[in-house]
C-alpha positions in Angstrom: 0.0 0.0 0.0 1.8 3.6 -1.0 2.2 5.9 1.7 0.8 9.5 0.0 2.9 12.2 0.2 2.6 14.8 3.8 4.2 17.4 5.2 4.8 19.2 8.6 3.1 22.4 8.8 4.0 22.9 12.8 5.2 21.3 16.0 5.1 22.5 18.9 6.9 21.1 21.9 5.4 21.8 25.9 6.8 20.0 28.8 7.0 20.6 32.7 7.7 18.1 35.4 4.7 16.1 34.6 5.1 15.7 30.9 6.8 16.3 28.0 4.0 16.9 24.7 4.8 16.6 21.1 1.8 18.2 18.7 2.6 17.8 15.3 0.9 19.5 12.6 1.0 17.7 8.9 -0.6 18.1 5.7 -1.6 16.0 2.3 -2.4 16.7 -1.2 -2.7 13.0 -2.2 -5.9 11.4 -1.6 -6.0 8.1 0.7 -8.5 5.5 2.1 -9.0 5.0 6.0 -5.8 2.6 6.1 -3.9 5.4 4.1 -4.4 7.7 6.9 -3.2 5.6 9.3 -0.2 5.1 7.5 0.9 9.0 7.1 0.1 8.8 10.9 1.8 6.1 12.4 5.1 7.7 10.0 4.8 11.1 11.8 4.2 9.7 15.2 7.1 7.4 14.4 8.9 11.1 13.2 8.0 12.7 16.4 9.0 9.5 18.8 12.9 10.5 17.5 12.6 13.9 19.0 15.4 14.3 22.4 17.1 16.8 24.2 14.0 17.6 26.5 14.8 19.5 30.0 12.4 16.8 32.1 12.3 13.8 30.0 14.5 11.2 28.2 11.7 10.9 25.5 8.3 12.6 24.6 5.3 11.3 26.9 2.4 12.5 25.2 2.3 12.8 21.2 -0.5 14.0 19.6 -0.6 14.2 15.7 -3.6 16.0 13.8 -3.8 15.5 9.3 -5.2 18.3 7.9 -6.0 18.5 4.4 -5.0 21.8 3.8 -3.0 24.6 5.9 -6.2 26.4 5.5 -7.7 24.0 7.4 -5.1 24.2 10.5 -5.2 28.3 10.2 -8.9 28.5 9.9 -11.1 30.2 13.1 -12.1 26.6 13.4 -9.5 24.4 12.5 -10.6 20.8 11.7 -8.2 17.9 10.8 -9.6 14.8 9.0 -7.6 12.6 11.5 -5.6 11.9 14.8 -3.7 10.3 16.7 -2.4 10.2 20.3 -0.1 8.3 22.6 -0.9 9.0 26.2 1.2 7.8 29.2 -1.0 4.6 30.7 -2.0 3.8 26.4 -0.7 0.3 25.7 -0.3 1.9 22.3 -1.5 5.6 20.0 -5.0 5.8 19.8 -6.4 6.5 16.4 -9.1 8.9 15.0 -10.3 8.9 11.2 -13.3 11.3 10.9 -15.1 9.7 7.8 -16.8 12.6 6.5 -14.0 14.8 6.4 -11.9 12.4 5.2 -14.6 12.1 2.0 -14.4 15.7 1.2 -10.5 15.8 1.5 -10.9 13.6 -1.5 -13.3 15.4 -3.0 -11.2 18.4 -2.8 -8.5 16.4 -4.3 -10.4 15.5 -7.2 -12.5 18.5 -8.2 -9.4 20.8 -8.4 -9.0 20.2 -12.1 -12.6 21.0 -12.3 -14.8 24.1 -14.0 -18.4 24.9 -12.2 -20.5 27.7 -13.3 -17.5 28.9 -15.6 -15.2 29.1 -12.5 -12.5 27.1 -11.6 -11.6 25.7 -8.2 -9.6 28.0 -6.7 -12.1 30.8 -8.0 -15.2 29.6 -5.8 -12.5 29.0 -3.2 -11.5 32.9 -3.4 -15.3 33.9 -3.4 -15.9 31.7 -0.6 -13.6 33.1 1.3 -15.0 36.3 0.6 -18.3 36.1 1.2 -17.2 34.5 5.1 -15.2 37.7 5.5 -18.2 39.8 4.3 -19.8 37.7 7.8 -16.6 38.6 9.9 -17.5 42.5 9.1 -20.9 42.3 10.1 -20.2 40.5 13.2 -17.2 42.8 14.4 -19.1 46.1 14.1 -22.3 44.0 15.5 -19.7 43.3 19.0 -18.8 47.4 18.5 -22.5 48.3 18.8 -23.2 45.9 21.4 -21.0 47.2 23.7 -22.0 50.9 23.6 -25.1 50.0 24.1 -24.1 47.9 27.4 -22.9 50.9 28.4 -26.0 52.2 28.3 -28.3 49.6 29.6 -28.5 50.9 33.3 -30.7 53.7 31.7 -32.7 51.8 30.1 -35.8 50.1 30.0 -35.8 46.0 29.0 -38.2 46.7 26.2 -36.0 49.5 24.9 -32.6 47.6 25.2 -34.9 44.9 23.6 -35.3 47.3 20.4 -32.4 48.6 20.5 -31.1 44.8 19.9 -32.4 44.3 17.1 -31.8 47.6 15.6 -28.6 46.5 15.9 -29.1 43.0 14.2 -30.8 43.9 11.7 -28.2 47.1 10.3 -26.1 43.9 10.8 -27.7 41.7 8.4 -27.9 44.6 6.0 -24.3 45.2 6.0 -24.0 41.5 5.3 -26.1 41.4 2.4 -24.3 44.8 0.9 -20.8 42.7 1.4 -22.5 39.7 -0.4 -24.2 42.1 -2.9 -21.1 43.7 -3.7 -18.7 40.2 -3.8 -21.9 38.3 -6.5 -21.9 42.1 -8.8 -18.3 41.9 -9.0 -18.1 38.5 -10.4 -21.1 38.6 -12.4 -22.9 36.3 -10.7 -26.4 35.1 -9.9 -28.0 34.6 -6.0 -28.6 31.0 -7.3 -24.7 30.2 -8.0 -24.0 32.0 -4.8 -26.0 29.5 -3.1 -24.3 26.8 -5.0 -20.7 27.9 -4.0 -22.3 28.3 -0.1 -23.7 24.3 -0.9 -20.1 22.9 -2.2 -18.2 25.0 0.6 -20.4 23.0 2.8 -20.2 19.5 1.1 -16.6 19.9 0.3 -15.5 20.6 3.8 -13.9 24.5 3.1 -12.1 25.7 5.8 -13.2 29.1 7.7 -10.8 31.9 7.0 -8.9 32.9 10.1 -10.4 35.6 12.2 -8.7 39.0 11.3 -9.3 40.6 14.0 -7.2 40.5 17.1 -8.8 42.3 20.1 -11.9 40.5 19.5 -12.3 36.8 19.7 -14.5 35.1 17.3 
């Protein structure tokens, strides 16, 4: 069985008195079937095992290796890996996680990269995607900015008027949301129903979230 391709996006080592912790990071192009996985896995864990030169242990005691099919994927606000695996102390041996739906769209992704939809390729819908979940990211940060000046005012008023005010606030929201989304189908020429299209294969075809751009607020 051919091991597909990966490679190490991060690792990050943490250890005190109790435990030293390997988390690596890794990435595929290639697609791969459940026993695939486990292979690229058990290589990495196998990789990270070699690690030494720790300041409380001879060797790691906890490993923990996540697959991602993208680095998209690891950076998103939500990042989600396809499958895992973790070596505990007490574990006679690393436990192993294959999440089978993600694992299907990572090779869905694989496979529709050479392929057109609605005269766009791939990475096209990928970049309006992207877009149109930024367009959301907008809305929601100035939606937190209204929210809290009008905390600041809540003592003075009434619930019913805090009440209104709320969804004053929601629905400017929305309406920014739809002038972002407006604004990202005009400039591509495209139609509400091939937006919804793109929103149905970001959705079937696992697309990361973009990461959150904005620092002093948490998502």
């Amino acid at each position: 069985m051919p091991l597909p391709a990966y490679q190490i996006l991060d690792t990050t080592i943490t250890e005190d008195y109790g435990k030293t912790m390997v988390l690596m990071d890794i990435q595929s192009d290639d697609p791969m079937t459940e026993d695939q996985a486990r292979l690229v896995l058990e290589k990495a864990y196998e990789n990270a095992r070699t690690y030494r030169k720790f300041k409380y242990h001879s060797e790691p005691t906890v490993i923990a290796v996540c697959l991602f099919s993208t680095a998209e994927h690891q950076k998103s606000a939500i990042p989600e890996w396809f499958a895992d695996m973790t070596k505990r102390p007490g574990n006679p041996g690393p436990i192993i996680n294959i999440y089978d739906k993600r694992l299907a769209a990572h090779n869905r992704r694989v496979n529709e990269k050479q392929t057109k939809r609605f005269g766009l390729t791939y990475e096209q819908r990928r970049t309006i995607w992207r877009k149109l979940a930024l367009v959301g990211y907008a809305g929601a940060k100035w939606e937190h900015g209204e929210m809290v000046k009008l905390g600041e005012k809540k003592r003075t008023m009434s619930e019913d008027e805090h009440g209104r005010a709320l969804d004053v606030i929601f629905e400017k929201g929305d309406q920014m949301r739809q002038r972002g989304e407006n604004s990202v189908r005009d400039s591509y020429g495209l139609s509400d129903e091939t937006i919804e299209a793109i929103r149905k294969e970001a959705e079937e075809m696992n697309w990361p979230m973009p990461e959150w751009p904005y620092e002093d607020i948490e998502p």
